[in-house]
C-alpha positions in Angstrom: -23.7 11.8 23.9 -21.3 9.1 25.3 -22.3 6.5 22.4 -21.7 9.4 19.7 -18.2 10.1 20.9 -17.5 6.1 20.9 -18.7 5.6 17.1 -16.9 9.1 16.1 -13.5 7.5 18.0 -14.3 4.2 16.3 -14.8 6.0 12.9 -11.6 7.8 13.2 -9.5 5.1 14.2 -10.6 2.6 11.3 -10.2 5.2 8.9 -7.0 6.0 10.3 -5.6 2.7 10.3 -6.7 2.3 6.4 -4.2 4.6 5.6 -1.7 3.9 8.0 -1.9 0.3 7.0 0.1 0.0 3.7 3.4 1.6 5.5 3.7 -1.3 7.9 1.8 -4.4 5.8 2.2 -5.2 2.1 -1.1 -6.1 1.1 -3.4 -3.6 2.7 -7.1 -3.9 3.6 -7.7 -1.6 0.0 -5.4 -4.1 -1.7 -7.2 -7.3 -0.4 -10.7 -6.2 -1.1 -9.8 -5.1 -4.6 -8.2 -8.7 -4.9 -11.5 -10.0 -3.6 -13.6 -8.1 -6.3 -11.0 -9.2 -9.7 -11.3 -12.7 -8.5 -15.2 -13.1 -7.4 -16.9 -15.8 -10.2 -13.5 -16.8 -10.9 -12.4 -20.9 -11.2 -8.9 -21.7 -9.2 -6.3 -21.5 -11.6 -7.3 -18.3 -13.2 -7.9 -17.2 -9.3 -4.3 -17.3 -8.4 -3.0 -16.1 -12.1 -5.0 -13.4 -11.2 -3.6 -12.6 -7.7 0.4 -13.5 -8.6 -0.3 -10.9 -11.1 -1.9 -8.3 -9.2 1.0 -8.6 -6.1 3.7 -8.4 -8.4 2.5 -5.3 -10.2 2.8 -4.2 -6.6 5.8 -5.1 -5.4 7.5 -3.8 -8.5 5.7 -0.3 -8.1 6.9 0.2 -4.1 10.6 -0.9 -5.5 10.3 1.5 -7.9 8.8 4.2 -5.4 12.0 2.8 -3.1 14.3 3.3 -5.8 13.1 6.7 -7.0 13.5 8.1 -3.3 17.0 6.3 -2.7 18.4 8.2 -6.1 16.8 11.4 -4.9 18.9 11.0 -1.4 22.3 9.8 -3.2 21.5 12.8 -6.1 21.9 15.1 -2.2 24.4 13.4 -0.8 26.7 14.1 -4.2 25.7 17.9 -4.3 26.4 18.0 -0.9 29.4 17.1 -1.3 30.7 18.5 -4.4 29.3 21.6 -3.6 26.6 22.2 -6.8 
């Protein structure tokens, strides 16, 4: 019973910390194995073509996300305070 309760802890917490992960790092343990998988078979220079590419896709789409939610909080701030 006391082994069970360790692996079910164990499970929880790794699959916890999967989704947890990509608020605090950038490249997530998703995002790394994907990375893994484009670029297996791969020589060196189409290697890191491959993964330049793949982080700035990215880091464009969480400044986008960023963006999107800092219009959303200025688009309340003005009708809070004109009054719409």
């Amino acid at each position: 019973m006391k082994r069970f309760v360790a692996a079910v802890v164990a499970v929880l917490f790794i699959a916890v910390s999967l989704f947890a992960m990509p608020v605090y790092a950038q490249d997530n343990v998703l995002d790394k194995m994907s990375d893994w998988a484009a670029m297996r078979g791969k020589k060196e220079p189409e290697k890191s073509m491959i993964l330049a590419r793949r982080r700035s896709e990215r880091a464009a789409k969480r400044a986008e996300k960023e963006m999107r939610k800092q219009a959303k909080k200025m688009d309340q701030g003005m009708k809070k305070a004109f009054g719409q």
